[in-house]
VMD Tcl script that draws the C-alpha trace (Angstrom):
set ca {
  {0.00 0.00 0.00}
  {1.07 3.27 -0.86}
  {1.90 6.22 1.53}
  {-1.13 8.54 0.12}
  {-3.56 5.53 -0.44}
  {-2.67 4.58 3.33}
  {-3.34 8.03 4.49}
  {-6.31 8.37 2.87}
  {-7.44 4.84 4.43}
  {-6.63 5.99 7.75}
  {-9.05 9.07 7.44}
  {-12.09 7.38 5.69}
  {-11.52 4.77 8.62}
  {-11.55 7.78 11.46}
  {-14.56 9.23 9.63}
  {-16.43 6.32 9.33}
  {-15.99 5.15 12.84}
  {-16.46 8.32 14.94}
  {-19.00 7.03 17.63}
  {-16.70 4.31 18.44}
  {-13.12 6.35 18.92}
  {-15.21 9.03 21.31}
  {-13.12 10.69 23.26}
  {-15.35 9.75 26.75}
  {-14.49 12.56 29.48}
  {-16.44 10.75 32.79}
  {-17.10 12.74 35.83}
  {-17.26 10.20 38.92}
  {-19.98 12.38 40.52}
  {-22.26 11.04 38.16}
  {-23.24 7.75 40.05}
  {-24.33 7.79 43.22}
  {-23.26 5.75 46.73}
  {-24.45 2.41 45.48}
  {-23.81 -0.76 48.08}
  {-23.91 -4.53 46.55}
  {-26.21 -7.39 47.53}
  {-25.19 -10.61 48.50}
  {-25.88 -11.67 44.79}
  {-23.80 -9.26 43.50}
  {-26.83 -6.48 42.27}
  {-26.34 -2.83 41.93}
  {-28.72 -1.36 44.62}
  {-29.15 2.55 46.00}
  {-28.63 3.07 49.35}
  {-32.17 3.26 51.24}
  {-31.77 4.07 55.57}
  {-35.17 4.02 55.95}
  {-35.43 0.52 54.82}
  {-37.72 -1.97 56.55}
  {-35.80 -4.91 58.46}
  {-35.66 -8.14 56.89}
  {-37.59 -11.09 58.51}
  {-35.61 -13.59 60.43}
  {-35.09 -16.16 58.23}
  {-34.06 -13.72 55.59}
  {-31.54 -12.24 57.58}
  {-30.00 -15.75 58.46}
  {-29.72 -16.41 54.48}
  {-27.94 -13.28 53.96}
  {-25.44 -13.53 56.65}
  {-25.00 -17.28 55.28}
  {-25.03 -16.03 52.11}
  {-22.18 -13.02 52.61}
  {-20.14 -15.42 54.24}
  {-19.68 -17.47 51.27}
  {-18.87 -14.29 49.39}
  {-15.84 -13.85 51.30}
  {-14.84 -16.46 51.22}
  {-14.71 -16.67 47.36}
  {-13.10 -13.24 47.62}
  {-9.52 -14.63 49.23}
  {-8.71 -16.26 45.80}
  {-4.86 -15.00 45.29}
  {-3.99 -17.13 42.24}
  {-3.71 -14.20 39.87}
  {-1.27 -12.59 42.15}
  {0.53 -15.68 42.14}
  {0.30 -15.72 37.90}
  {2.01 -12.46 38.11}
  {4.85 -13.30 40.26}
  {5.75 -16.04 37.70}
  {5.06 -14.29 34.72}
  {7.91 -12.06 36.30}
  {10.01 -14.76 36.81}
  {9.64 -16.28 33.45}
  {10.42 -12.71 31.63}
  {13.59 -12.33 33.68}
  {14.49 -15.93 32.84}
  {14.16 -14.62 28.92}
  {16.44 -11.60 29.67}
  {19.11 -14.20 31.36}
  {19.09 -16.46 28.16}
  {19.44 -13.57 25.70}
  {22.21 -12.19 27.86}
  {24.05 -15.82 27.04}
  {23.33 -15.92 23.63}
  {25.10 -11.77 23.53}
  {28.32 -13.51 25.66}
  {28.53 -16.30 22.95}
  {28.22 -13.91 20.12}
  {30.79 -11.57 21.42}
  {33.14 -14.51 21.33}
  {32.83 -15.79 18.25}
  {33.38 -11.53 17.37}
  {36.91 -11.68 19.21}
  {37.65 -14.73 17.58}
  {37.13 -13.49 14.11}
  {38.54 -9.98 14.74}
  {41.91 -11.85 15.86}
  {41.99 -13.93 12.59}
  {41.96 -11.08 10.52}
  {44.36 -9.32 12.04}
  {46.58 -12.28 12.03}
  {45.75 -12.12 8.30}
  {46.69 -8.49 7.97}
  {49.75 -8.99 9.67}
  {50.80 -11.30 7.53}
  {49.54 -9.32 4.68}
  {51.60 -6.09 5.81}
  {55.28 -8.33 5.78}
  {54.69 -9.06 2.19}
  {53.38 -5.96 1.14}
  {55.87 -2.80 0.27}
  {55.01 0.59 -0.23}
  {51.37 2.10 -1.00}
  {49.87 -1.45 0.03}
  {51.62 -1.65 3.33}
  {50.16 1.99 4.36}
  {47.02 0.71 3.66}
  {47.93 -2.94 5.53}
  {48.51 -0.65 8.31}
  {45.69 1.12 8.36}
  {43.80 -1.79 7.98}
  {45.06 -3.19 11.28}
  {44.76 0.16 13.05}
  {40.82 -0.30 12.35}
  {40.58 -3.54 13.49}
  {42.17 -2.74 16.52}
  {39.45 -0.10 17.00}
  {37.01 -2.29 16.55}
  {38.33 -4.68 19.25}
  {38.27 -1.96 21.71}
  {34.75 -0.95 21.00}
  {33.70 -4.53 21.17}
  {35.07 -4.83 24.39}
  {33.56 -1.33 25.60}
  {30.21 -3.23 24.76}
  {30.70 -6.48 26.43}
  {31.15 -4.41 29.63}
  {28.18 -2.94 29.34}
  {26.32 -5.85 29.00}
  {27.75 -7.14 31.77}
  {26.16 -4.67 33.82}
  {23.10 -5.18 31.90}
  {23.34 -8.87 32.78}
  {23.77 -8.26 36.21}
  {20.61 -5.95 36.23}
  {19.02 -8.56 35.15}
  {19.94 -11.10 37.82}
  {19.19 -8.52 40.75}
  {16.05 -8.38 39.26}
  {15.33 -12.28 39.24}
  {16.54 -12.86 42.83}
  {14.64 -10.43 43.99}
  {11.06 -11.25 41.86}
  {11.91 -15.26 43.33}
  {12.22 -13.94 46.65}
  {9.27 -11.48 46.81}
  {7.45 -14.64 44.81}
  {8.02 -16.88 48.19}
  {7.02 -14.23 50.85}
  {3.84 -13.83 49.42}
  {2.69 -16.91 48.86}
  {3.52 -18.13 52.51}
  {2.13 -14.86 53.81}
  {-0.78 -15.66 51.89}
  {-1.10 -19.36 52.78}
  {-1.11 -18.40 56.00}
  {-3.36 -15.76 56.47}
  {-5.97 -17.32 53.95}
  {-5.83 -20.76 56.30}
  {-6.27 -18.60 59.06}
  {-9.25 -16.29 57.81}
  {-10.86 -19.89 56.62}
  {-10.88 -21.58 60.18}
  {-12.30 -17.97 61.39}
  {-14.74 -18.11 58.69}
  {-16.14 -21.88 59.24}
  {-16.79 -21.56 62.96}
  {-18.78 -18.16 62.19}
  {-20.63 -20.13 59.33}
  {-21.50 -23.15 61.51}
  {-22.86 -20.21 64.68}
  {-25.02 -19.94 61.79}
  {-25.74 -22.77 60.30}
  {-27.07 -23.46 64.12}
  {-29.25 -20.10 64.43}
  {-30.77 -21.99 60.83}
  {-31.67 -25.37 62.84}
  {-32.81 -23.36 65.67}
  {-35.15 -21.35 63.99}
  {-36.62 -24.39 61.46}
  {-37.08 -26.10 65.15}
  {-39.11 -22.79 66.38}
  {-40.80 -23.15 63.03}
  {-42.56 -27.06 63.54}
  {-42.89 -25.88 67.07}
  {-44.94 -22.95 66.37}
  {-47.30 -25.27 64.03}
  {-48.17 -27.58 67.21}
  {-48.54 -25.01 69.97}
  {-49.10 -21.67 67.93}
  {-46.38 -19.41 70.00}
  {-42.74 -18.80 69.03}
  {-40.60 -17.70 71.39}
  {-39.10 -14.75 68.86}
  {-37.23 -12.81 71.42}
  {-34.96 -16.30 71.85}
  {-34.18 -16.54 68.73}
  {-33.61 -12.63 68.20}
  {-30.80 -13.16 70.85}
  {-29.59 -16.15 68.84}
  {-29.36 -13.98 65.80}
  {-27.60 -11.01 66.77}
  {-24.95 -13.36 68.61}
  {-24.03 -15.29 65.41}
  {-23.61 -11.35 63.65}
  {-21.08 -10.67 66.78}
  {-19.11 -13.99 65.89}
  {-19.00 -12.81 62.39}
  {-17.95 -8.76 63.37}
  {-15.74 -10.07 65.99}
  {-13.29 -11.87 63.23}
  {-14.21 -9.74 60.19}
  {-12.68 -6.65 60.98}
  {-9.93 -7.62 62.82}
  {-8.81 -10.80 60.17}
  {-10.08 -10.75 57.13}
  {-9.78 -6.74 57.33}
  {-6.06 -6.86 57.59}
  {-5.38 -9.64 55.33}
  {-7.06 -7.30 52.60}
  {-5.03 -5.11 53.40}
  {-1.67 -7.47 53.15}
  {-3.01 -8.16 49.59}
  {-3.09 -4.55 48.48}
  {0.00 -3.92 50.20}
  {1.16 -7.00 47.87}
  {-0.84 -5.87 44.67}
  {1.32 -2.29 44.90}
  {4.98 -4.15 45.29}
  {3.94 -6.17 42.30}
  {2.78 -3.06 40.45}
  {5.99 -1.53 40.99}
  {7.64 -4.07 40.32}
  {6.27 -4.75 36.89}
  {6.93 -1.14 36.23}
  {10.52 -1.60 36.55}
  {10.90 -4.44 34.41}
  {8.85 -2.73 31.76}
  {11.14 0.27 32.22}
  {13.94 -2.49 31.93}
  {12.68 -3.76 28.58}
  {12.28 0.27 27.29}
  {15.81 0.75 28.20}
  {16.48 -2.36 25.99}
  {14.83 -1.49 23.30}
  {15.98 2.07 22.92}
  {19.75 0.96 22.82}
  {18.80 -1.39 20.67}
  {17.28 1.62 18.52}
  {20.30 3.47 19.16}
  {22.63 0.91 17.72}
  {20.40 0.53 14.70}
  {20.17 4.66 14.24}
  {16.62 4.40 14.48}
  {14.66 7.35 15.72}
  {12.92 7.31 19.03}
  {10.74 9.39 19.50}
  {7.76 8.03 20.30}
  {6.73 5.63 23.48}
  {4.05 3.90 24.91}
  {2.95 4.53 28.03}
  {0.57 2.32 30.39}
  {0.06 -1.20 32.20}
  {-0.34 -3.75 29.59}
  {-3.27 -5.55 30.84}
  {-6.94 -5.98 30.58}
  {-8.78 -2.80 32.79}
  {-5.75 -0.36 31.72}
  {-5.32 2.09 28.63}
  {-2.20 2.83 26.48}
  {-1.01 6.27 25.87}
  {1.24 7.61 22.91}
  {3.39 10.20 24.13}
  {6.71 11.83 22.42}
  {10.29 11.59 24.24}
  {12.49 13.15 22.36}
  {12.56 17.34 21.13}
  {12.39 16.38 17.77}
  {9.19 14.54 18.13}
  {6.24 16.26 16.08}
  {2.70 17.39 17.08}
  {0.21 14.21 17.68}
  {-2.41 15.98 17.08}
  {-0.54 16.49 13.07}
  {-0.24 12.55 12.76}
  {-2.40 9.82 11.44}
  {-2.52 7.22 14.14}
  {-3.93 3.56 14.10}
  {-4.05 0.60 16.21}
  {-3.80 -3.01 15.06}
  {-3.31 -6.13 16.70}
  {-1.08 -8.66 16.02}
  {-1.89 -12.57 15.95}
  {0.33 -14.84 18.32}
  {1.19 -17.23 16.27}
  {2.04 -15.51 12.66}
  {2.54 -11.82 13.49}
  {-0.74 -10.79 10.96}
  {-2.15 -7.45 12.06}
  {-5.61 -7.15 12.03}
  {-6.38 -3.15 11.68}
  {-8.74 -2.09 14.68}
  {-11.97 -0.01 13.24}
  {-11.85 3.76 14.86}
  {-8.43 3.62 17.39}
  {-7.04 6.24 15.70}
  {-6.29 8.51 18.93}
  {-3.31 8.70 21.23}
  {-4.90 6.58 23.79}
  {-5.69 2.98 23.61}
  {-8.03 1.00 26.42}
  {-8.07 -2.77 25.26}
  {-10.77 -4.74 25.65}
  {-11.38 -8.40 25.96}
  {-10.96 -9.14 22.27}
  {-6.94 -8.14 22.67}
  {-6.26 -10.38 25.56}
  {-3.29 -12.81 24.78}
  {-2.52 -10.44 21.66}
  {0.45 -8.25 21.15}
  {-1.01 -4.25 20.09}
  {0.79 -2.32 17.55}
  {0.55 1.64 16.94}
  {2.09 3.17 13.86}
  {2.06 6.41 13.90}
  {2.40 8.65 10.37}
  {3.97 12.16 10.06}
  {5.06 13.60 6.38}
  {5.50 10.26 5.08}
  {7.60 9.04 8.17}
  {6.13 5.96 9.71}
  {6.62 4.96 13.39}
  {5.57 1.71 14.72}
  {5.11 1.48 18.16}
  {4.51 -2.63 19.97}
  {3.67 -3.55 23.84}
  {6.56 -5.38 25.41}
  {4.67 -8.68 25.58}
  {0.98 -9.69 24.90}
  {-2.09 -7.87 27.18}
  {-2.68 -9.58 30.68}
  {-6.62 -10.51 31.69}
  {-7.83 -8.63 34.52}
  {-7.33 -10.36 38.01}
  {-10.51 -12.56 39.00}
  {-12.54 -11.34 35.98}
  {-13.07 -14.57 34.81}
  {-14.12 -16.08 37.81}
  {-16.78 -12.97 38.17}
  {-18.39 -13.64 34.43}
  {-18.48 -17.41 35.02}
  {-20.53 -16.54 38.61}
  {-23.16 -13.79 36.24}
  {-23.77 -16.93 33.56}
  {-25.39 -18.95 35.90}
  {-27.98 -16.14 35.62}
  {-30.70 -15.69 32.91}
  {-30.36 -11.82 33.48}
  {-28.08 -9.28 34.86}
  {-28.21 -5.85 35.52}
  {-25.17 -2.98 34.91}
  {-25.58 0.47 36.12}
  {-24.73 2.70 32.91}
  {-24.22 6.35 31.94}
  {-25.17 7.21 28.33}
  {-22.42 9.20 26.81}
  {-23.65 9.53 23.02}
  {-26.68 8.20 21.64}
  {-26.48 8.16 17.56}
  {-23.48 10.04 17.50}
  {-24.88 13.12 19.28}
  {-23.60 14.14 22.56}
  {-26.24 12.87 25.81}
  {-27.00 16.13 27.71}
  {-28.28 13.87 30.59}
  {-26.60 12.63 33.33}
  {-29.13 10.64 34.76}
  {-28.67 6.40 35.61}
  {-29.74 4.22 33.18}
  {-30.03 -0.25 33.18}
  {-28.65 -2.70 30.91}
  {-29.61 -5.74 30.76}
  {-27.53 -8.33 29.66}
  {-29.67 -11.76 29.04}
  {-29.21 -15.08 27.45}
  {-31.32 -14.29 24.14}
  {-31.10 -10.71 24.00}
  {-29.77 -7.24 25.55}
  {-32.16 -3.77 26.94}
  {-31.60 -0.83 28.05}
  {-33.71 0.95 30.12}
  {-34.52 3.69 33.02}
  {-37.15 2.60 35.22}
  {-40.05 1.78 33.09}
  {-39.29 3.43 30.08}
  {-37.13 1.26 27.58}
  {-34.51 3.05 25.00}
  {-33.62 -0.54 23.22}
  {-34.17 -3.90 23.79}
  {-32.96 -6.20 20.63}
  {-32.37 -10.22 20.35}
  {-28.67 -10.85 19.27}
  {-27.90 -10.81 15.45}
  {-25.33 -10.50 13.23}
  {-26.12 -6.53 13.20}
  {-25.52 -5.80 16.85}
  {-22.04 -4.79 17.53}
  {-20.36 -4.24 21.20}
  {-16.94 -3.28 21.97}
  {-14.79 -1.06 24.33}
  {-14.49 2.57 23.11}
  {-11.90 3.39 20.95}
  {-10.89 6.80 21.99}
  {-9.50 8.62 24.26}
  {-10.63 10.51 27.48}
  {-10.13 9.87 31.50}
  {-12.87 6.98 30.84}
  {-11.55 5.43 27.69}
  {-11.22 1.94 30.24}
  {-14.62 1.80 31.63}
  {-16.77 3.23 27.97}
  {-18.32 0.56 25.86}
  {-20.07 1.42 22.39}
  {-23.40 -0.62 21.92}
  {-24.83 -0.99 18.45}
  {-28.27 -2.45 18.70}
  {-29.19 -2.47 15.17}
  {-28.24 -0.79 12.02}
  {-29.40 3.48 12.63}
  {-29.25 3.25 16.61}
  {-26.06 3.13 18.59}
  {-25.11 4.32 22.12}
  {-21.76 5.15 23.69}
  {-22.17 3.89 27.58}
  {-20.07 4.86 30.21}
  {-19.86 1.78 33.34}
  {-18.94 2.37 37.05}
  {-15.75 0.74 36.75}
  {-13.38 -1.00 34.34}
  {-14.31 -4.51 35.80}
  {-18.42 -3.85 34.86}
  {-17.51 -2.72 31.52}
  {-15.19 -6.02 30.55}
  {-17.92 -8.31 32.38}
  {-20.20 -6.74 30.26}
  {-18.69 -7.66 27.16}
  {-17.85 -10.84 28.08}
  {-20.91 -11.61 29.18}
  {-22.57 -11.14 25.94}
  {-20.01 -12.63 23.33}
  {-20.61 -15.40 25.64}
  {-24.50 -15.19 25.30}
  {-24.78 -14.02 21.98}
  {-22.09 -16.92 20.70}
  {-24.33 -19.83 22.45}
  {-27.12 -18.22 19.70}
  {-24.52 -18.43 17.09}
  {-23.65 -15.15 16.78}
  {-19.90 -13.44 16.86}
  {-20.50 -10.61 18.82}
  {-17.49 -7.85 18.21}
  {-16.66 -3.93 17.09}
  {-16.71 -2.21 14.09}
  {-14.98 -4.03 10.83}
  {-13.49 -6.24 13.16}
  {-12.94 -9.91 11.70}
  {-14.74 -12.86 13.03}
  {-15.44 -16.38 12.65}
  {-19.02 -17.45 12.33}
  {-19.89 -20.14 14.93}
  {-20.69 -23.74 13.09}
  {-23.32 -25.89 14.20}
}
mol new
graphics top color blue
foreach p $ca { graphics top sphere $p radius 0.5 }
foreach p [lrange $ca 0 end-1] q [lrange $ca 1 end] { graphics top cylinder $p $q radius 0.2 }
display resetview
């Protein structure tokens, strides 16, 4: 493809696809204090609610307890200590591969010099000044060659700092971890069986009451609010703290992720430097699932964005084919299901220079995402608090909280009773993150119900948005339908 055809591709492609690469500017004042059920629903905050019945209240205690329980899963922070350990294990090899090429280097800049010296005592006159010079070059080149094998040395030693200390960090967490979860469990059975009992006690009560007509409710009241002091006694002071040993946990690993990314920049840019390539572009963010990826210039010479063409693509796996993403033609990137385990590419075009930016590795999932949208299949409906950002292309004035529903046969939006769309899945509905940029790009879905309608939605949080999506390629796949984006390519289901 040529430079101008490309160029013009780029801008019927960002004309084409505007309501998808919105640039989604999200206030967080615009949903209100919600709390969560024990089933995981959206609800608003009521304190003049009416107290649950007995029985009721036993089921939700039992019910919040299991909750919890599910909550002290810490395999994805194990994932990402090893996925650490297995990129510093790559850096070690390629460091031995460098040692064994600089070898074979030496070895081949001391055979031709033993040539040229051998060269220089036949040669006489003209020839042996230029014998000589010969061999004064090659003895440059042996000290240059050894100025680099010091530094990667260093660089090698970098590298094992960083692996010894990503195996040790690796160790201490997981027996902190094992600990505290084993602990929190044993805390978290003896409050379940308190009310497990309260249950018995109050089915008992219940066949009692059919015989003699009385129930002695102030009993089983007592009964009641002493299995809820079990369960605040070890709550706060247990589970409470081992939260907050995982977040402590979640930050070292952040940080330490952002070094070896910084590591692998570092790499790459002397790598550019040796090759005289310009660098002058970077890309910024965490690579994973529930993130977004920012262009921005490092270098002086590095010209306006807002004066380049810019698209996304990502890259298969397996054979390195791009597939061109519809409408991510801005600076900032979120990804969205559809790039996890896949490498994303920017290449970025200014007077007929092209700059191709790639992630270090492919995107990460989300921690405990997957776990959440295999919980919400089990259900024939679920809710998602929204924001509409666009409808049809045209900014939403309103700020006001609005329902989707994401079912098994088909998806609705709605506020209250009145109901904006509600469409079975076909091969004309289209759902995908937002392609543009903003302080919302992560959480910002665009919904296509049908050809004419579409709708830019705005979620409370990265993790609702990505369940969201999930949850309906799921849905919409089990009716044979490829639910995806814009122009993006898909494989029809077979029956």
């Amino acid at each position: 493809m040529t430079r101008l055809s490309r160029d013009f591709s780029y801008k019927t492609q960002r004309d084409a696809a505007s309501p998808v690469s919105v640039d989604v500017i999200f206030a967080s004042s615009r949903f209100p204090n919600y709390g969560s059920r024990a089933n995981s629903n959206i609800l608003e905050v009521k304190e003049d609610a009416k107290l649950a019945s007995m029985k009721e209240g036993v089921r939700n205690e039992t019910a919040k307890l299991i909750d919890q329980e599910n909550r002290l899963s810490v395999r994805d922070l194990a994932s990402k200590f090893e996925k650490g350990l297995a990129a510093a294990a790559k850096l070690s090899d390629e460091a031995k591969f460098r040692d064994v090429a600089s070898l074979e280097k030496h070895v081949l800049l001391e055979n031709l010099r033993d040539a040229l010296e051998s060269l220089r005592e036949r040669a006489a006159g003209k020839t042996k000044d230029d014998v000589n010079e010969a061999i004064a070059m090659v003895d440059s080149l042996a000290v240059q060659l050894t100025e680099r094998e010091g530094e990667l040395v260093q660089e090698k030693d970098e590298v094992k700092k960083l692996a010894t200390f990503l195996k040790q960090a690796s160790a201490d967490a997981k027996r902190l971890v094992d600990e505290e979860r084993a602990f929190a469990r044993t805390e978290i059975e003896k409050a379940r069986a308190a009310v497990q009992r309260v249950e018995e006690a109050l089915q008992e009560q219940e066949r009692m009451s059919r015989a003699t007509g009385k129930q002695d409710v102030e009993e089983l009241m007592k009964e009641v609010q002493e299995a809820r002091r079990i369960k605040m006694l070890h709550q706060p002071s247990k589970v409470m703290d081992m939260e907050h040993e995982l977040l402590a946990l979640r930050t070292q690993l952040a940080e330490t992720s952002k070094c070896s990314l910084q590591l692998l920049k570092e790499l790459a840019m002397s790598k550019r430097g040796a090759e005289n390539t310009p660098y002058v572009f970077e890309l910024d963010g965490i690579e994973a699932l529930g993130s977004f990826l920012q262009i921005l210039p490092c270098s002086s010479k590095a010209p306006e964005l807002l004066d380049c063409l810019i698209q996304w693509y990502r890259l298969a796996s397996e054979d390195g084919k791009k597939d061109l993403i519809s409408g991510a033609t801005k600076p900032i990137y979120a990804p969205e299901p559809s790039d996890v385990g896949r490498v994303l590419q920017a290449e970025v075009m200014s007077d007929g220079t092209s700059i191709t930016l790639t992630t270090s590795g492919p995107i990460d999932p989300a921690a405990g995402l997957g776990n959440y949208v295999e919980a919400l299949v089990r259900r024939h409906d679920t809710e998602f608090n929204v924001v509409i950002v666009q409808m049809n292309g045209d900014e939403h004035p309103s700020e006001s909280i609005h329902v989707l529903h994401v079912g098994r046969m088909r998806m609705k939006l709605c506020k209250e009773k009145t109901t904006l769309a509600k469409e079975f899945y076909s091969p004309f509905m289209q759902l995908c993150g937002v392609r543009g940029g903003g302080n919302a790009a992560a959480q910002a879905a665009f919904w296509q119900p049908k050809t004419g309608i579409s709708f830019v939605l705005a979620f409370e949080s990265e993790r609702e948005r990505n369940a969201a999506i999930m949850l309906a390629r799921r849905f919409a796949f089990d009716c044979n339908i490829m639910l995806a984006g814009p122009d993006d390519k898909v494989t029809q289901k077979t029956t």
